[in-house]
C-alpha distance (Angstrom), angle and dihedral (degrees) to the residues before:
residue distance angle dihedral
X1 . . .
X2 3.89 . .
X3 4.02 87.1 .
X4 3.49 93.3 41.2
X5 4.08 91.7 63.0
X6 3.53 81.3 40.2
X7 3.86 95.6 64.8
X8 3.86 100.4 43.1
X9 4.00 86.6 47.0
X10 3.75 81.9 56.7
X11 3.66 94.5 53.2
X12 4.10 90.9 62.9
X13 4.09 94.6 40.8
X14 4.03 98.5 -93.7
X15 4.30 114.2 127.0
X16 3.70 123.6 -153.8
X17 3.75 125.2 -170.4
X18 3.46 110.3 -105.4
X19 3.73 96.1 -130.2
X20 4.22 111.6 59.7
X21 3.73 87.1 -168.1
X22 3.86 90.2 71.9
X23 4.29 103.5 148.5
X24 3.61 119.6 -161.4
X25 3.84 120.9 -138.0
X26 3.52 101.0 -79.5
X27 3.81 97.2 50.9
X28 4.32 96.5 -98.5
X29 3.54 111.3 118.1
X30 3.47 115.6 -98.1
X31 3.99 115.7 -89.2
X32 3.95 96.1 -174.2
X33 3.44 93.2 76.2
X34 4.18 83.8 66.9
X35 3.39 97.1 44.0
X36 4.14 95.2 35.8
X37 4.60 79.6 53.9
X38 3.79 87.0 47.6
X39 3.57 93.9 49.1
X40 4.11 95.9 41.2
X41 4.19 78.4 55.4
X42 3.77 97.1 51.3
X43 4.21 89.5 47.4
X44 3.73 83.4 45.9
X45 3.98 97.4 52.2
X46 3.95 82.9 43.3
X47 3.49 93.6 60.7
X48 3.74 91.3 36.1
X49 3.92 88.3 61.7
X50 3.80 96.5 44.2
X51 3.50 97.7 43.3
X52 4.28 84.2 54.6
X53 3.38 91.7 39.2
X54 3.68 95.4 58.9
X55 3.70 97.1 37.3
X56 4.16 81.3 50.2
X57 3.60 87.2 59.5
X58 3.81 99.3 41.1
X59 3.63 82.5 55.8
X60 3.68 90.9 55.1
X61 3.41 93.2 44.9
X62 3.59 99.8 50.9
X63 4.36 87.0 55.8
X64 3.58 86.1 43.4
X65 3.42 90.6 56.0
X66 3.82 96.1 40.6
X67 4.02 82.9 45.9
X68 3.68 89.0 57.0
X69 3.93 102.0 45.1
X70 3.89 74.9 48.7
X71 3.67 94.4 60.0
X72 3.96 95.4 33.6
X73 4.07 86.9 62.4
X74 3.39 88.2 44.0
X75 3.94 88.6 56.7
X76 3.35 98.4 46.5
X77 3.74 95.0 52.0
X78 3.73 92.6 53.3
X79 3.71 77.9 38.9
X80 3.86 92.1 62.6
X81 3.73 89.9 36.0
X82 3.55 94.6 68.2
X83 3.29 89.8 44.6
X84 3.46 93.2 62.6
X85 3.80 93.7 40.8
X86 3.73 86.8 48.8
X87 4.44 98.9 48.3
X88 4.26 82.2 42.3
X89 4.03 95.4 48.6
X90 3.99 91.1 49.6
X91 3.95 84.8 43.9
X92 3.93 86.3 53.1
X93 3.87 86.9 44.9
X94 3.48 92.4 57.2
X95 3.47 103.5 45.9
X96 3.92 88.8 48.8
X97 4.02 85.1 58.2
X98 3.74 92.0 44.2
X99 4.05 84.3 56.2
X100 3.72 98.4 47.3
X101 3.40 89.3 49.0
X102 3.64 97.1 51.3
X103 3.76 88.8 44.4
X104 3.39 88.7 51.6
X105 3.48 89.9 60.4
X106 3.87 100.9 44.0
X107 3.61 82.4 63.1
X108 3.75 101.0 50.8
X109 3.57 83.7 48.2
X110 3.56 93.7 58.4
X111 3.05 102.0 41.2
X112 3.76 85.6 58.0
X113 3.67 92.4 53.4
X114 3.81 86.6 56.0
X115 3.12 112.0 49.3
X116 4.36 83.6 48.7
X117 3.61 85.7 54.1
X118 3.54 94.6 42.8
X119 4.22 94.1 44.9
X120 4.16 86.5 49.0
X121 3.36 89.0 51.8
X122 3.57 94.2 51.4
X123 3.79 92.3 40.5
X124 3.61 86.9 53.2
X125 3.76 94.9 51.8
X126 3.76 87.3 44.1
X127 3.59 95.6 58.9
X128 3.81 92.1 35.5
X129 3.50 90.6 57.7
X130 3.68 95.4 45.9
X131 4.16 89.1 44.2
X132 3.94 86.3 55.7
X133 3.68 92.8 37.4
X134 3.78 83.5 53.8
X135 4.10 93.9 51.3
X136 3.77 90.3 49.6
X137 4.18 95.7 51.8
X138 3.61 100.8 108.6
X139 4.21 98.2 -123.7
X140 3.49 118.4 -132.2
X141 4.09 126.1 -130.9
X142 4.11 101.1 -96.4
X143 3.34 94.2 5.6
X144 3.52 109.1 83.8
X145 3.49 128.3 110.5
X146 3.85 91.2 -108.8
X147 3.35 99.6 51.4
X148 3.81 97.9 49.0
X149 3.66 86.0 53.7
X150 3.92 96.5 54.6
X151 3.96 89.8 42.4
X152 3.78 86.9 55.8
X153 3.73 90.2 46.0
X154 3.63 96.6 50.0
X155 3.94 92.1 42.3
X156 3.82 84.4 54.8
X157 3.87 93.6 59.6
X158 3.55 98.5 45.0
X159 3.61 90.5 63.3
């Protein structure tokens, strides 16, 4: 029996003697043995803990980690995102520039036009005016345009 408990203490790390008679010195039966068993559990449950504890925080790690190459995708999505967002706003930007300026130029050009239009029209008024002005000039014998012309004429031949 004694070496049977011995055996399947084996199998998990903990050593009996092989003799449970074992006598100390003084002829008392040897009380190590007990306490050497007790402490062989209590390094046993020690490594027990620490071996759980660090596979525990392995496994914490590892969905840390998986957590984290989670997150970092995450980032460089939105990363790329605003990239887009970013290269599409400064197209926008652009574009609104390009249409002020060509605006700004539609207007120039009409007002151009306009004030042409408006200065013909004056200049037609003005010489309107002056035509009518002209017809309305009472025209003096000799003096008239027509005659001076034919006097000049006919002084030109004689010569």
């Amino acid at each position: 029996m004694w070496q049977t408990i011995s055996q399947q203490l084996s199998l998990v790390g903990l050593t009996l003697p092989a003799d449970l008679a074992v006598v100390g010195e003084d002829g008392q039966p040897d009380v190590d043995i007990a306490q050497e068993l007790s402490q062989q559990v209590s390094i046993a449950r020690f490594v027990s803990d620490s071996i759980g504890r660090g596979i525990a925080k392995a496994q914490v790690e590892m969905e840390m980690e998986a957590q984290m190459d989670s997150k970092n995708f995450e980032i460089a999505r939105l990363w790329d995102r605003l990239h887009y967002y970013d290269a599409v706003n400064r197209e926008m930007s652009q574009r609104n520039q390009e249409s002020l300026e060509l605006t700004r130029r539609e207007r120039q050009r009409r007002k151009r036009r306009q004030r042409w239009v408006w200065g013909s029209i004056a200049a037609v008024i003005t010489v309107g005016t002056a035509a009518l002005a002209w017809s309305y000039l009472p025209t003096v014998q000799g003096s008239s345009g027509e005659d001076h012309f034919e006097a000049t004429e006919h002084d030109h031949e004689t010569k």
